[in-house]
VODO-102717 format. One record per residue (C-alpha): x, y, z. Coordinates in pm, 1 decimal, always signed. Each point is the difference from the previous one (the first is absolute). Layout:
N
{rokol {X Y Z}}
...
END
This chain:
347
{rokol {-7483.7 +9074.2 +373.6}}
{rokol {+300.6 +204.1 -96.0}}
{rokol {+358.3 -14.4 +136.2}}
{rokol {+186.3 +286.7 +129.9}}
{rokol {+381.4 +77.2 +131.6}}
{rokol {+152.3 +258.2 +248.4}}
{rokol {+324.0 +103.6 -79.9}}
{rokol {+256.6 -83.5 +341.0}}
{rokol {+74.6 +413.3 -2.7}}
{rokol {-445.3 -17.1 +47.7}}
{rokol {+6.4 -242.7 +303.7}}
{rokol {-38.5 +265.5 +293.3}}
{rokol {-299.7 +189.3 -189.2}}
{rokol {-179.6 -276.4 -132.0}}
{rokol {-23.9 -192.7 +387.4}}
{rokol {-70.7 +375.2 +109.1}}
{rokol {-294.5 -3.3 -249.1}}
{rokol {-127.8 -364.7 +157.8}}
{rokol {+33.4 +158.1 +326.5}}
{rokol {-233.9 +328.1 -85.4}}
{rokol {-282.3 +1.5 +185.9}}
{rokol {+50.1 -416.8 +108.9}}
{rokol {+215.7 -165.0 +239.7}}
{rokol {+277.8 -153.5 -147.5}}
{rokol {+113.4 -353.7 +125.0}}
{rokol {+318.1 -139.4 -216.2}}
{rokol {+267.6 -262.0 +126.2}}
{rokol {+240.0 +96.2 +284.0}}
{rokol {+267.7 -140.8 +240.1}}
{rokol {+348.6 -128.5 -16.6}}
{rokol {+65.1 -345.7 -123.1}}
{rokol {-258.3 -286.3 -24.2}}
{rokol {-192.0 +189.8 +257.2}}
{rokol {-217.2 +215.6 -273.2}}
{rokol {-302.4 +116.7 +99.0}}
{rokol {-238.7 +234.6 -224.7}}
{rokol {-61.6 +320.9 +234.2}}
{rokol {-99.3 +364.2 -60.6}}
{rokol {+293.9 +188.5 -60.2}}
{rokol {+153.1 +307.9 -214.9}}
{rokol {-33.1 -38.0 -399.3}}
{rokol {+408.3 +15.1 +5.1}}
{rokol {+48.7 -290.7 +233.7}}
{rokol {-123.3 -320.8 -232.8}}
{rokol {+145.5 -278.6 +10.0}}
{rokol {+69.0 -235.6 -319.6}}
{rokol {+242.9 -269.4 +81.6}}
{rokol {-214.8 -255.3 +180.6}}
{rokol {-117.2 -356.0 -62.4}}
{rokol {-313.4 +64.3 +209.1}}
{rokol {-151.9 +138.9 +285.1}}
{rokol {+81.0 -192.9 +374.0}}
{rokol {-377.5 -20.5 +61.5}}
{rokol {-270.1 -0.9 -285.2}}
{rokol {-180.5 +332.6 -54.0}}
{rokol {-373.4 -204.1 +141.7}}
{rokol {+119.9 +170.4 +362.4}}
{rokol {-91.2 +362.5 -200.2}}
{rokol {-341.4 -123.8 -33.1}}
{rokol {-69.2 -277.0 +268.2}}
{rokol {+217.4 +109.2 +314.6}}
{rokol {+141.6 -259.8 +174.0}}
{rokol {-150.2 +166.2 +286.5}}
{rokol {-352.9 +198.0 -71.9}}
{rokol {-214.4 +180.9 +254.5}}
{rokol {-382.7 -35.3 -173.8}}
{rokol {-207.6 +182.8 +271.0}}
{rokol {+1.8 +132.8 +353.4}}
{rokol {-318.6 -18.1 +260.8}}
{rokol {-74.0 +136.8 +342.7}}
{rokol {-306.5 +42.8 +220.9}}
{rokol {-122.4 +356.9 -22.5}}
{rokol {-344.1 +33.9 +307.9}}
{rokol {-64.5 +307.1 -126.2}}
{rokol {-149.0 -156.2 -335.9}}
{rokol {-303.8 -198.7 -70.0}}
{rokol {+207.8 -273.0 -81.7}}
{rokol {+274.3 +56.2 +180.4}}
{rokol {+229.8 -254.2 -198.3}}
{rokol {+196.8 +218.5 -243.5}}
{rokol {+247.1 -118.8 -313.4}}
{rokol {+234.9 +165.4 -201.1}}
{rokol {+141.4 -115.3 -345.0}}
{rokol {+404.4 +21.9 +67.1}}
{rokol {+20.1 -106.5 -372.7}}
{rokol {+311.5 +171.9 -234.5}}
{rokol {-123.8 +304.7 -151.8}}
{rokol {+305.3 -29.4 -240.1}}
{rokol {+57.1 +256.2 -248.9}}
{rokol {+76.7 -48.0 -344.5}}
{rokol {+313.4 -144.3 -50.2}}
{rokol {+272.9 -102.9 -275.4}}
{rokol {+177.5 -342.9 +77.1}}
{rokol {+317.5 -8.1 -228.1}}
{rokol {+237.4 -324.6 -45.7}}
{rokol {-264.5 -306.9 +19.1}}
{rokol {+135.7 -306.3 -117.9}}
{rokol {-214.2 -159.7 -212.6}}
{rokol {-25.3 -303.1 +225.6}}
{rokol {-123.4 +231.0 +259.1}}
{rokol {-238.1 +152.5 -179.2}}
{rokol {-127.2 -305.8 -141.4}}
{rokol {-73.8 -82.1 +382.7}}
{rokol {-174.9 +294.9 +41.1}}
{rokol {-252.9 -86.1 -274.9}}
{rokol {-22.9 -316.6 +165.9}}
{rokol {-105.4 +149.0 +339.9}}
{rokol {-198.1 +287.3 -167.2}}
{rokol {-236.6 -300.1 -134.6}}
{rokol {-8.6 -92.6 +341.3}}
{rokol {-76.8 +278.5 +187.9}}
{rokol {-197.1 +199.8 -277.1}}
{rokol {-259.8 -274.7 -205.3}}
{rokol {-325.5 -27.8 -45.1}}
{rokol {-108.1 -132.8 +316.3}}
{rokol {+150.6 +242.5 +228.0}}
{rokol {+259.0 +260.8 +31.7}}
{rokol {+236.4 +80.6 +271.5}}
{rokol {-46.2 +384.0 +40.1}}
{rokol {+340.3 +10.5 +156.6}}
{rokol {+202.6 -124.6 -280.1}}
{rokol {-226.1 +172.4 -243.2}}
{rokol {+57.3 +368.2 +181.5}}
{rokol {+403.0 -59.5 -68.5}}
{rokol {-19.5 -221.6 -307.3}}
{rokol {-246.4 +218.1 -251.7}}
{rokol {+184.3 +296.6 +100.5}}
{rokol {+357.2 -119.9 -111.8}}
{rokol {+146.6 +1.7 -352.4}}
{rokol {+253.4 -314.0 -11.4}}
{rokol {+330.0 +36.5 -196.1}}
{rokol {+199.9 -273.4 -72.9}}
{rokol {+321.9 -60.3 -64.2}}
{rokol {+129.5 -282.8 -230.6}}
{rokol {+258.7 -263.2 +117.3}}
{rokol {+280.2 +25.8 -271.9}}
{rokol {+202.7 -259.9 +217.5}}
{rokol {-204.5 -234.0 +234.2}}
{rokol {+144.1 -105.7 +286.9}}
{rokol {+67.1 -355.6 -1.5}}
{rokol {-261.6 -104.9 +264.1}}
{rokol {-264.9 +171.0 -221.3}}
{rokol {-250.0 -209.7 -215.6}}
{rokol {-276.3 +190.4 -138.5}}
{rokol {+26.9 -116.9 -322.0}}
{rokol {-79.0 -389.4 +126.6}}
{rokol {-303.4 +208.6 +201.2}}
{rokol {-127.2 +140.1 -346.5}}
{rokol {+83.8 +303.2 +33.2}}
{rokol {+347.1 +175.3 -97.6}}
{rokol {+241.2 +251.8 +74.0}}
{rokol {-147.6 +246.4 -221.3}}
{rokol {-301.4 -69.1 +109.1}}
{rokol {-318.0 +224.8 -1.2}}
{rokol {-266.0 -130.6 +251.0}}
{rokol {-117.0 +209.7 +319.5}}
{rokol {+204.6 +331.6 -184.6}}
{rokol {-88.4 +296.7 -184.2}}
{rokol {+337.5 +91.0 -130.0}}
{rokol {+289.2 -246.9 -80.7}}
{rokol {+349.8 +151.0 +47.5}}
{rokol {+286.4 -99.5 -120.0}}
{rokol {+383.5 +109.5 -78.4}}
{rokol {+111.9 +152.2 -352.0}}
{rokol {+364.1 +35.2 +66.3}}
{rokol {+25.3 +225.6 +264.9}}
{rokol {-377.5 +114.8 -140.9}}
{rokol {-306.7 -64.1 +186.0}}
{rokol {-267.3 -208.7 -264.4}}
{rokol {-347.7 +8.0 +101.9}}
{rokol {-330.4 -184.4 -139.6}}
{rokol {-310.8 +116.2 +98.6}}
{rokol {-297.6 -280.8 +73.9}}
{rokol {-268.3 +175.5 +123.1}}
{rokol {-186.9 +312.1 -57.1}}
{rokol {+114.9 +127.0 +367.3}}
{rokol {+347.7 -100.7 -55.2}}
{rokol {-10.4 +213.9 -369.1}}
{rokol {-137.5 +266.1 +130.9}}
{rokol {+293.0 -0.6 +273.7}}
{rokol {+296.8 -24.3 -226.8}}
{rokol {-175.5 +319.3 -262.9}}
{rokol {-16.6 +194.3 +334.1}}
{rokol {+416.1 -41.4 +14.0}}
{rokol {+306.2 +148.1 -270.6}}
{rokol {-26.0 -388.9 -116.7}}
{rokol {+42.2 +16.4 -408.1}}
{rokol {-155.4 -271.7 -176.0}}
{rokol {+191.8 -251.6 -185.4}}
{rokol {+34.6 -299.3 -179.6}}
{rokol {+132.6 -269.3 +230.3}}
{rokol {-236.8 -259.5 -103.4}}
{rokol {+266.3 -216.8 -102.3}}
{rokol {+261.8 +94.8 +285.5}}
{rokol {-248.7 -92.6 +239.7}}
{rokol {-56.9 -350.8 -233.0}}
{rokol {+350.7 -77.1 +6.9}}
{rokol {+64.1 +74.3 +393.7}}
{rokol {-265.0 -239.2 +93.9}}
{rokol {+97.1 -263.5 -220.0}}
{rokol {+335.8 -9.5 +163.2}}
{rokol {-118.9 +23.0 +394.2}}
{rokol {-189.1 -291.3 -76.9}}
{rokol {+251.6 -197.2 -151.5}}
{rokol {+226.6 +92.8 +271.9}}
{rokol {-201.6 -195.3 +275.8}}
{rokol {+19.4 -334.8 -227.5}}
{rokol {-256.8 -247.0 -97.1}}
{rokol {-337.2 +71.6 +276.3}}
{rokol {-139.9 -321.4 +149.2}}
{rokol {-356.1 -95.0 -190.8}}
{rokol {-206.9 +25.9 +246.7}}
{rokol {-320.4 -178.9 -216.5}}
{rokol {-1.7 -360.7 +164.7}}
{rokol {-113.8 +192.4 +302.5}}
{rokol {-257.1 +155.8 -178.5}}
{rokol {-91.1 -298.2 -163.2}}
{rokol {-36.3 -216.6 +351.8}}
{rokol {-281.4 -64.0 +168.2}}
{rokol {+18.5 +219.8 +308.6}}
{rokol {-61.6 -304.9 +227.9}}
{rokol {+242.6 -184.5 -142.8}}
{rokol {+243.8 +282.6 +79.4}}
{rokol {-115.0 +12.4 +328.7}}
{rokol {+12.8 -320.2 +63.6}}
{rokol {+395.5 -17.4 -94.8}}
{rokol {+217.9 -174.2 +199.3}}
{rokol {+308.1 +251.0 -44.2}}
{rokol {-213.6 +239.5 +224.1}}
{rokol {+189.4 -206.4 +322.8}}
{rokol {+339.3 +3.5 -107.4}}
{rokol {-19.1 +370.2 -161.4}}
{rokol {-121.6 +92.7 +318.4}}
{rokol {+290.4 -146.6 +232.8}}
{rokol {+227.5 +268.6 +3.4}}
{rokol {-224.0 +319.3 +49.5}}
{rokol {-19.8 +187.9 +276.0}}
{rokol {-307.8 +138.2 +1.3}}
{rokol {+137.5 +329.6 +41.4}}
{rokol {-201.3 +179.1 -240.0}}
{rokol {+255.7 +207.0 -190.4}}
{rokol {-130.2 -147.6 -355.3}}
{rokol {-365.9 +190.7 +62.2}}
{rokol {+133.6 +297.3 +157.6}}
{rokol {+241.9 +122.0 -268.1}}
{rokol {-225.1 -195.7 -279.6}}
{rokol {-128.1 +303.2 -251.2}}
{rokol {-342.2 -148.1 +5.6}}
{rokol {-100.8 -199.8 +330.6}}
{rokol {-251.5 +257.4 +131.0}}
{rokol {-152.6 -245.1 +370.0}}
{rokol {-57.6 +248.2 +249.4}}
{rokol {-156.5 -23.4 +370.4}}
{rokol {-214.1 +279.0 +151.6}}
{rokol {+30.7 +44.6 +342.6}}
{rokol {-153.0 +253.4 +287.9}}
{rokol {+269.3 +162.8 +265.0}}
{rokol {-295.4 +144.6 +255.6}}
{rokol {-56.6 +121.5 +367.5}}
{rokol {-267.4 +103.3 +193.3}}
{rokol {-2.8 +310.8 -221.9}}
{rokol {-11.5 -134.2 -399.0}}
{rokol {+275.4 -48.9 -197.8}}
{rokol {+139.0 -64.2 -339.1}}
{rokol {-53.0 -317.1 -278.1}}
{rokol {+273.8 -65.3 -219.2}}
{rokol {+92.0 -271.6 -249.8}}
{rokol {+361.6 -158.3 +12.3}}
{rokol {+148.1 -220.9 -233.3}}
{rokol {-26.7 -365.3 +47.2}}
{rokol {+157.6 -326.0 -130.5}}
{rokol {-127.5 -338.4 -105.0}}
{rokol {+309.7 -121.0 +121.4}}
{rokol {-142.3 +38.0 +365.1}}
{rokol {-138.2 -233.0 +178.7}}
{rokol {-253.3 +289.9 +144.7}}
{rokol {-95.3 +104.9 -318.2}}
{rokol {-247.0 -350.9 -36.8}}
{rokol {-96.5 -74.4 +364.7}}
{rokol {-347.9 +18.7 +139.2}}
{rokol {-144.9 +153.2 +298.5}}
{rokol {-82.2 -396.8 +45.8}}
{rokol {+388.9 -114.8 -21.3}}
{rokol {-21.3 -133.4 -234.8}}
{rokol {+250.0 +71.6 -356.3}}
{rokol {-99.8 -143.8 -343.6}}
{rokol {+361.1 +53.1 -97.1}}
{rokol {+184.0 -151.9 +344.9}}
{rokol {+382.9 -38.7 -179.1}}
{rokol {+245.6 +163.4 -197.0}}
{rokol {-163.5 -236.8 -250.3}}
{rokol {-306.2 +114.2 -102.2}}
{rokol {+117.6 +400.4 +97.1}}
{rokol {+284.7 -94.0 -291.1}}
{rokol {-241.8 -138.9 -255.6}}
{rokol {-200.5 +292.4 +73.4}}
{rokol {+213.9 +258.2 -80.3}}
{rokol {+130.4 -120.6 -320.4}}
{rokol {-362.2 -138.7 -119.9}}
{rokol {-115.4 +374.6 +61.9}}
{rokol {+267.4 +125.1 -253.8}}
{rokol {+26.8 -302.2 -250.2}}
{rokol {-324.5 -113.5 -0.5}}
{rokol {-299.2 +199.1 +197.7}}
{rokol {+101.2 +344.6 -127.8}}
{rokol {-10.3 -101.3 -370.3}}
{rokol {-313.5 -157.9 +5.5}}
{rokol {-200.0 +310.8 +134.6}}
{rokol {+247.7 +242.8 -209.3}}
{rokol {-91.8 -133.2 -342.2}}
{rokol {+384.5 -205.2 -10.8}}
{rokol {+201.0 +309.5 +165.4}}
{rokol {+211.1 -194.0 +259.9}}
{rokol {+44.0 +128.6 +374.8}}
{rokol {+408.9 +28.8 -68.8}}
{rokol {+112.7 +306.5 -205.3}}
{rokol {+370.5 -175.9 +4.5}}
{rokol {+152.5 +269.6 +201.6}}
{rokol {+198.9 -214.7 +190.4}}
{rokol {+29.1 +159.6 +395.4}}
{rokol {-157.6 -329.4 +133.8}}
{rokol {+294.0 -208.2 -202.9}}
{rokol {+269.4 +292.6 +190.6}}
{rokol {-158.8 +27.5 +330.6}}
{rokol {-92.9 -401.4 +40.0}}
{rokol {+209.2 -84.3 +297.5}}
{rokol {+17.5 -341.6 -58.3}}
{rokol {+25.3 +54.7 -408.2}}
{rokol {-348.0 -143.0 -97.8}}
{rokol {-42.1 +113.9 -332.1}}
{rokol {-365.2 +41.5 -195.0}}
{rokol {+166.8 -92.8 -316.3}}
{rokol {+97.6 -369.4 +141.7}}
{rokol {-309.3 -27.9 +149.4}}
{rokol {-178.1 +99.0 -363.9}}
{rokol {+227.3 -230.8 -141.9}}
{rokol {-130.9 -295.0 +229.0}}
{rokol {-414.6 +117.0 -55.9}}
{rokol {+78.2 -44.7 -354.9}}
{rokol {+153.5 -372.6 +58.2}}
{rokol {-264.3 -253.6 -139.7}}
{rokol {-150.0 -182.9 +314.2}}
{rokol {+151.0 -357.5 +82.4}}
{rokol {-269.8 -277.6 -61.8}}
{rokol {-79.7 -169.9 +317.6}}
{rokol {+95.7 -261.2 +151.6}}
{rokol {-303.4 -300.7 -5.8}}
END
């Protein structure tokens, strides 16, 4: 599809065209607190490495009533529910790093496949158009490229962004995201090679990306069966930080608050790294250590993921987990030591 650019003097009207008749969410906040939130089309901000939190919270609240219930006698069957689900209207998100919206793709194949569909994610998802916006200068804890995807890259979006000198570039991917852009005072343009050249340098910027194909390659019990697991485990807290900010980690709990009266299901987010998360109503937990909760969590990503994804891995390389780690454990170490070849044993 074709490129386009929006001269700087053509900022205000063009995000005043996204926002016609849509909500318009695009990156806010001071500092490395940025969060993408509706606000006016005059009030964008560009100078960001990412967003604090990933945009999945837009789409899968931490927090999510589903449904309320309470006893009504004066019915046949007096037990009456109510779908609390978001009725969200249509909506613009502007300023998706491609590593984010890689991990919404991710999660969409989740959520939305063709065994079931989550009509809660659906009801916000289908009704958003995504707009990215390119990383000319990763920060240095990013790693998409080693993740297969890139800076630049166009999975989960419908329109790339990117700057042109003070210029905004755009490339449209999908029919929805064309028909966005022709609805704005965007010219089209040749940027084909711009856009090319841009990418070829992010990349280069973030160095030589870890091959990840031994772990593809091993067995997955042999993985599994690893004896790093122990020793990568040590230090880790179990705190749960990595799944909470992690762009695609989408384990959720559903719980009922209720009196005498009804009351109201929702679904939380939940953690592997908890030691609830696995136990029975019997006591009994087939992951009882930091151990196997570890190996768990970076199986899912390295391993797990890719195998029902057709090779897409569970990491998008964003890099929060490596930031917000309190005790530094970094997924590109641990990578590093699931590609190691396996000692022989010891007869």
């Amino acid at each position: 599809m074709p490129e386009y650019i929006v001269k700087e003097s053509a900022l205000t009207e063009f995000f005043k065209s996204l926002a016609t008749g849509r909500r318009l969410l695009t990156p806010q906040g001071a500092g490395d607190k940025c969060k993408l939130e509706e606000t006016g089309p005059d009030k964008v901000r560009f100078d960001y490495s990412n967003t604090h939190m990933s945009p999945k919270q837009l789409f899968f609240p931490q927090n999510e009533n589903l449904m309320s219930f309470h006893n009504d006698a004066s019915k046949s069957d007096p037990f009456v529910y109510k779908d609390l689900g978001d009725k969200a209207n249509p909506a613009v998100i502007f300023g998706i790093r491609p590593c984010d919206a890689k991990g919404l793709s991710i999660s969409n194949r989740v959520f939305q496949n063709d065994r079931f569909v989550d009509p809660y994610w659906k009801g916000k998802f289908d009704k958003t158009i995504k707009v990215g916006l390119a990383c000319a200068s990763p920060s240095p804890q990013c790693f998409c490229a080693a993740m297969g995807g890139s800076p630049y890259g166009e999975a989960g979006l419908d329109v790339l962004a990117f700057r042109v000198g003070s210029d905004l570039g755009l490339k449209t991917i999908t029919p929805a995201g064309e028909e966005l852009i022709k609805q704005t005072a965007a010219s089209q343009a040749d940027l084909a090679g711009e856009l090319k050249n841009q990418e070829a340098a992010a990349v280069k910027s973030q160095g030589v990306g870890t091959d990840l194909k031994p772990i593809d390659d091993k067995d997955l019990m042999v993985l599994f069966q690893d004896p790093h697991w122990t020793a990568t485990a040590e230090n880790c807290l179990n705190c749960g930080v990595c799944t909470f900010f992690c762009p695609t980690c989408h384990c959720f709990d559903i719980q009922d608050e209720q009196s005498e009266k009804g009351g109201i299901r929702m679904r939380n987010w939940d953690t592997c790294m908890s030691w609830l998360f696995t136990v029975h109503g019997t006591g009994h937990n087939p992951r009882p250590s930091k151990t196997e909760r570890v190996r768990q969590r970076f199986m899912h990503k390295l391993k797990y993921i890719p195998l029902k994804q057709d090779g897409t891995r569970g990491c998008t390389g964003c890099g929060r987990c490596v930031v917000m780690c309190p005790v530094n454990i970094d997924i590109r170490e641990v990578a590093l030591k699931m590609c190691q070849p396996q000692a022989p044993s010891q007869a």
